[in-house]
C-alpha distance (Angstrom), angle and dihedral (degrees) to the residues before:
residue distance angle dihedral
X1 . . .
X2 3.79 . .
X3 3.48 137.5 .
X4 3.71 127.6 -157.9
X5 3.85 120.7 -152.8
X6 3.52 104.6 -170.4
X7 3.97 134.8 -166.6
X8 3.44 107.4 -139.1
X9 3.94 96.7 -166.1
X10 4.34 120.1 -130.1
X11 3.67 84.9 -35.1
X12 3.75 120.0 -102.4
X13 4.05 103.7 117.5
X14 4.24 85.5 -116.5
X15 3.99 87.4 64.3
X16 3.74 90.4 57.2
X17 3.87 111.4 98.7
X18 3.95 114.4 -122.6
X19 3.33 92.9 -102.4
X20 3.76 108.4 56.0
X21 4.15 80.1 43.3
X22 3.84 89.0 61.8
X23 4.14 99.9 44.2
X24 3.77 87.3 45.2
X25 3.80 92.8 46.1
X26 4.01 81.8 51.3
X27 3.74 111.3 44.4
X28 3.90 129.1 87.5
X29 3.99 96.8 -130.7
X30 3.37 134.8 24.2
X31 4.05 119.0 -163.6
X32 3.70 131.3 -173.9
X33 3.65 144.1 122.1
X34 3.88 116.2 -42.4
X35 3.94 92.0 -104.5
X36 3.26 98.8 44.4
X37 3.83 99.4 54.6
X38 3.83 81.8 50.0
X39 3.30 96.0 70.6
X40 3.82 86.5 45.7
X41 3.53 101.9 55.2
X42 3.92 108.4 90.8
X43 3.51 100.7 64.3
X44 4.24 96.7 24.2
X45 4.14 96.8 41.2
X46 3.86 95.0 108.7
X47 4.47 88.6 58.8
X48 3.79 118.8 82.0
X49 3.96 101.7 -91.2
X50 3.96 124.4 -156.8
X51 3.60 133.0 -177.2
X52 4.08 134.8 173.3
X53 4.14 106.0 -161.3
X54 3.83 116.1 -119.5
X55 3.80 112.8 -50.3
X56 3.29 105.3 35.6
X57 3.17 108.4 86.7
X58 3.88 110.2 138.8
X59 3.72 83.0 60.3
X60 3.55 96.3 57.9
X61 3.91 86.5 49.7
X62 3.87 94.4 50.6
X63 4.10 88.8 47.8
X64 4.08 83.7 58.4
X65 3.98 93.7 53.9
X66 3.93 86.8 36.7
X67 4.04 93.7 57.9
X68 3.52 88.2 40.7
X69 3.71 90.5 57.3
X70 3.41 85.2 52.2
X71 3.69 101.0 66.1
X72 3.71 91.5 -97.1
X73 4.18 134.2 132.5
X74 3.15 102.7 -128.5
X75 3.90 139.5 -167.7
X76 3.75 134.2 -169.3
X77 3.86 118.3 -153.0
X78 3.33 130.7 -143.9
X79 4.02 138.9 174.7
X80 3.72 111.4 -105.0
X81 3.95 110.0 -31.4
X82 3.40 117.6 8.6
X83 3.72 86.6 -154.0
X84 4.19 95.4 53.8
X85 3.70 105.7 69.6
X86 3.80 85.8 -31.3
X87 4.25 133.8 130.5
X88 3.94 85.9 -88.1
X89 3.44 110.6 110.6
X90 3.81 89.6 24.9
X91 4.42 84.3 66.4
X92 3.91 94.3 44.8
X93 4.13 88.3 50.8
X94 3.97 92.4 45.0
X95 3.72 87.0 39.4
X96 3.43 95.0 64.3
X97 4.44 81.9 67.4
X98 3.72 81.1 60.5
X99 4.12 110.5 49.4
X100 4.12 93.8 171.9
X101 3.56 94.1 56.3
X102 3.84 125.1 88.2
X103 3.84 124.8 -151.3
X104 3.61 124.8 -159.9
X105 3.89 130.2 179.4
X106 3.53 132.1 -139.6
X107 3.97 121.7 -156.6
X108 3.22 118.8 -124.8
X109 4.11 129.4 -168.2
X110 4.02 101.4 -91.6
X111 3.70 127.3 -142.6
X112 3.55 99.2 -107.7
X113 3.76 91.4 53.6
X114 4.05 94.4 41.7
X115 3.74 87.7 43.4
X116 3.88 99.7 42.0
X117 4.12 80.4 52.0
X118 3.76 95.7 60.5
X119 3.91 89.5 39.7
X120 3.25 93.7 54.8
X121 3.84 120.0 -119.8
X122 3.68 115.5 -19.4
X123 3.37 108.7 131.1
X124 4.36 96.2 53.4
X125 3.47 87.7 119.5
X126 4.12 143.6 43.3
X127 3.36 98.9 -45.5
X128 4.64 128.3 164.4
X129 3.59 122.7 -151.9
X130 4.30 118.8 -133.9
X131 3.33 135.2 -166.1
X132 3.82 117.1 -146.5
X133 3.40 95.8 -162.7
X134 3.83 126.1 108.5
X135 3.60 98.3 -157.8
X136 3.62 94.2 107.3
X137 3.25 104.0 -0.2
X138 3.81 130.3 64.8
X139 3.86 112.3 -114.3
X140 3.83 81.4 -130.5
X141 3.26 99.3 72.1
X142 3.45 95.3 43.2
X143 3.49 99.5 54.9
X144 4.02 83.0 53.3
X145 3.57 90.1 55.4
X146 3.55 97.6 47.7
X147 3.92 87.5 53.4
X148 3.81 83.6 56.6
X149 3.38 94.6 47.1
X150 3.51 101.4 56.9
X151 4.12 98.7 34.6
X152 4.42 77.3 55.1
X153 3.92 84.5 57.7
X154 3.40 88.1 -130.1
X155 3.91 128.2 158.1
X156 3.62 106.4 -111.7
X157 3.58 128.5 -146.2
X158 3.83 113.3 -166.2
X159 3.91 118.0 -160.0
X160 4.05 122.1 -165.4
X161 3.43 91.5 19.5
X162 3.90 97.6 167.7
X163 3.88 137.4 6.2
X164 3.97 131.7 159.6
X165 3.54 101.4 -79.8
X166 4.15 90.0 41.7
X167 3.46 106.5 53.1
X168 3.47 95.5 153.5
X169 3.70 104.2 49.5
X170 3.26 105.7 115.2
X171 3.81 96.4 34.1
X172 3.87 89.3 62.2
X173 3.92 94.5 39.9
X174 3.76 90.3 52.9
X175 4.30 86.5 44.6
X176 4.28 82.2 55.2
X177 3.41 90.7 52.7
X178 3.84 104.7 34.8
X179 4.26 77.1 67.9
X180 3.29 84.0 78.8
X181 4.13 115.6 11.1
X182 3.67 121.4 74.7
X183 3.83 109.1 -110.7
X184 3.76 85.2 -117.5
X185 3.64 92.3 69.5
X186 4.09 97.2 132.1
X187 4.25 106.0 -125.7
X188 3.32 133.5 177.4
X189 4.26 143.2 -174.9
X190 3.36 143.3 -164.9
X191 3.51 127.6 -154.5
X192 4.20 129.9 -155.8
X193 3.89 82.0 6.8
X194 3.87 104.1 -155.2
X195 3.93 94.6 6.8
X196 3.96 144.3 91.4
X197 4.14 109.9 -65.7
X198 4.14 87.6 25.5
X199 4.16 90.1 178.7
X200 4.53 110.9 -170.5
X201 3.59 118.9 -159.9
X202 4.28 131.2 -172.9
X203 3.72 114.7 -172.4
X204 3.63 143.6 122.9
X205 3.71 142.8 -70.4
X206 3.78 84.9 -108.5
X207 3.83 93.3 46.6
X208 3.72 89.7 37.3
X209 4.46 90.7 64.6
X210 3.94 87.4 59.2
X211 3.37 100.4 40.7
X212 4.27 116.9 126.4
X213 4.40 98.2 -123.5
X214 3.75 128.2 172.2
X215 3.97 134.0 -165.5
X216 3.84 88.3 -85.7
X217 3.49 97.6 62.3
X218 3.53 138.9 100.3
X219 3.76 128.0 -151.1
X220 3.71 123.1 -150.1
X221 3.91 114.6 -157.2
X222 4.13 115.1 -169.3
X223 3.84 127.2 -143.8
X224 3.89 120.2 -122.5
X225 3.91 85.1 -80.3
X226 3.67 94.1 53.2
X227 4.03 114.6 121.9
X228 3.39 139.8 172.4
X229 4.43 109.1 -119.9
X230 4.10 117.2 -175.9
X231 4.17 87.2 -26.1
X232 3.27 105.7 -41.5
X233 3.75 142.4 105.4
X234 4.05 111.3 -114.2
X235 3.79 127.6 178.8
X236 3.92 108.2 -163.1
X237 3.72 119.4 -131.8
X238 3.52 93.8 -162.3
X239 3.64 104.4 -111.7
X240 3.71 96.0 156.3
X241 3.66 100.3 45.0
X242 3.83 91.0 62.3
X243 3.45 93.8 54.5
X244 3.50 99.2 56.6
X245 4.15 88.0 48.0
């Protein structure tokens, strides 16, 4: 019996690659959070479809092995890659509950590479994806990893950057790194990449610490080569340089 964990990209059915497209269009039942099967309903509302709100998600995992015991083909979505800050590694650790079942994943285009595409380039360098929230990991340890981050001279990209019980998220990650980055540092973020109300903002570090984020957005940090060209955010790889060596 097989699973399929399945990226389903920024969200708009166009954003999913062929291949997630074609298991989904084949399975019996498709589970995932609440919003998520939402946005799948249209052309998917005639297949059996699941969802377990935010939180619980070991239940939604155990629902995919139980509908698989069942006889079912079953498919477990998830928002961009299933593998980056996805149910991934959650299925392979319940899976081990459930030894005659096979999981496989299917990538899916993430947020920081959707939203680094309608930004323009950020991300053409070394860059290290965060998450600001503390839901499973201790703010602690982010902040230390932040500090890393920017003394690396990394581009940053910064998921969960803001929800209703962290407000100020993003205002104390961009304090953490202003220790170290010039205020200059040219940012950017897009919110409801891929969906209705898609909103694209450049500014600075400075700008960035003030700036009004939700759960749905995703926060692009540059390097010290990082500029803004014709209103958008570019990271350099240094093309020219190495053909003048």
């Amino acid at each position: 019996m097989k699973i399929f964990v399945i990226g389903m990209g920024p969200g708009k059915e166009d954003g999913m690659t062929i291949e997630a497209a074609r298991i989904l269009d084949e399975c019996d039942t498709i589970i995932g959070y609440t919003v998520y099967l939402e946005l799948l309903s249209g052309r998917y509302k005639d297949k059996e479809l699941l969802s377990t709100p935010m939180t619980k998600e070991e239940e939604r995992c155990r629902l995919c092995f139980e509908k698989a015991s069942e006889g079912k083909s079953v498919a477990l979505v998830c928002s961009g890659d299933a593998g980056i800050y996805g149910m991934a590694s959650l299925m392979y650790e319940i899976g081990k509950e459930y030894p005659d079942h096979d999981i496989e994943i299917i990538p899916g285009v993430s947020a920081l590479s959707s939203g680094a595409a309608i930004l323009g380039a950020p991300l053409n360098n070394d860059f290290c994806v965060i998450s600001l929230s503390n839901y499973l990991t201790p703010y602690e340890k982010t902040v230390k990893r932040l500090k890393a981050a920017a003394e690396g001279d990394f581009a940053i990209v910064m998921y969960n950057p803001s929800s209703h019980k962290r407000k100020d998220s993003l205002k104390n990650a961009c304090e953490v790194l202003l220790e170290v980055l010039s205020p200059d540092t040219c940012c950017g973020y897009v919110k409801n990449i891929g969906r209705e109300g898609c909103t694209v903002k450049v500014l600075t570090l400075a700008e960035l610490k003030s700036a009004e984020v939700d759960m749905f957005t995703t926060v692009f940090v540059g390097n010290s080569s990082t500029i803004f060209l014709g209103g958008k955010l570019l990271t350099p790889r240094g093309y020219n340089a190495e053909r003048t060596r």
